[in-house]
N, C-alpha and C positions, 0 to 999 in steps of 0.2 A: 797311650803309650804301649801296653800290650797288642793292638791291634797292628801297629806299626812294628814293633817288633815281630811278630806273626807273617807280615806279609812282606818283610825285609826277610827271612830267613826262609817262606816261600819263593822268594825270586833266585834266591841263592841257588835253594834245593833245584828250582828248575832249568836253571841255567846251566846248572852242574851235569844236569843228568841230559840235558840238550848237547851239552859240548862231548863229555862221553861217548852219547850215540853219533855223535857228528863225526868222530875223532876214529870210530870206526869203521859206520855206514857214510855212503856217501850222498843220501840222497837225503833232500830236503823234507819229502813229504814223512821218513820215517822220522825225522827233529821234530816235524809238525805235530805227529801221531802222540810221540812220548811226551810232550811239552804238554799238548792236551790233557792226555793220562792221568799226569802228574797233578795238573789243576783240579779235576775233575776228584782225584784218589785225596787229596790237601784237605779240601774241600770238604768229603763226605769224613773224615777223619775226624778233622774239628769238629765238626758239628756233634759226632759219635761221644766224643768226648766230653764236650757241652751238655751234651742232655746225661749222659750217662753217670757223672759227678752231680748236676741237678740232679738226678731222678733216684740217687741212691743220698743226699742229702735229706731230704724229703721223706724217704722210703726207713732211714734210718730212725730221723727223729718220731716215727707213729708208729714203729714197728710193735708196739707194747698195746697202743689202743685200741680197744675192740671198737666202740662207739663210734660207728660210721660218719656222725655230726660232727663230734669234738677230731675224729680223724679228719675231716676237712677243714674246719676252724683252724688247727695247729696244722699244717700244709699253710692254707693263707699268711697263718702269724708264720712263720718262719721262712718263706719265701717272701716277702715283706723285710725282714730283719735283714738277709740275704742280701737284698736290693739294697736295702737301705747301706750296708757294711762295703758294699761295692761301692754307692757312692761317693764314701766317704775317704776310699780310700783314693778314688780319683779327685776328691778335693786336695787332697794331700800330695799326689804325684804331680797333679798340675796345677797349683798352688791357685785353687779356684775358691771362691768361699764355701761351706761345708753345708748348707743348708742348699743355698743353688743345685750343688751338684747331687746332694740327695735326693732333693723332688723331681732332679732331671731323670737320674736313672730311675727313681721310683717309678714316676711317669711313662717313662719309655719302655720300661721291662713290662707294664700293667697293659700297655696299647698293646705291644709285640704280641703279649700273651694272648689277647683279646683276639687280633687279627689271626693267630695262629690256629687257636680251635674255634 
């Protein structure tokens, strides 16, 4: 549902900002240039955000532990919880059973992470 909202309020923003430039310039290829932009700028935004709420979650919960094992131990346990609390809450939004949708996001946040580093 977030996702969909996200990329509903992406079209908007873009359309907005296409009609705008249209509404002044006349030329199609500068629509084209800013409609890119805008994808492009959405895009790197979200992402900035995403990691940057992960990575100060994280960052906050071990900021006390010196013990570089138990500081990766509590990172695992708690991105783990994380996941698990997302899925849960997309059981809830999309009235899916709660265990399904837990192991879904567990699962898929553990691959993503995997393929990512």
């Amino acid at each position: 549902m977030v996702a969909v909202s996200y990329i509903d309020e992406g079209f908007i923003s873009i359309a907005s900002l296409m009609l705008g430039v249209g509404a002044i310039q006349k030329s199609l290829i500068s629509m084209d240039l800013i409609g890119l932009a805008r994808i492009i700028t959405r895009t790197c935004i979200m992402a900035i955000v995403e990691f940057t709420s992960m990575a100060m979650e994280l960052v906050l919960a071990t900021y006390f532990l010196r013990d570089i094992k138990i500081r990766m131990i509590v990172i695992a346990f708690m991105s783990t919880v994380a996941t698990l609390a997302l899925g849960g809450v997309e059981a809830v939004l999309a009235k899916t059973p709660m265990k399904k949708s837990c192991v879904k996001v567990l699962i898929g946040g553990k691959v993503s992470l995997h393929i990512i580093a």
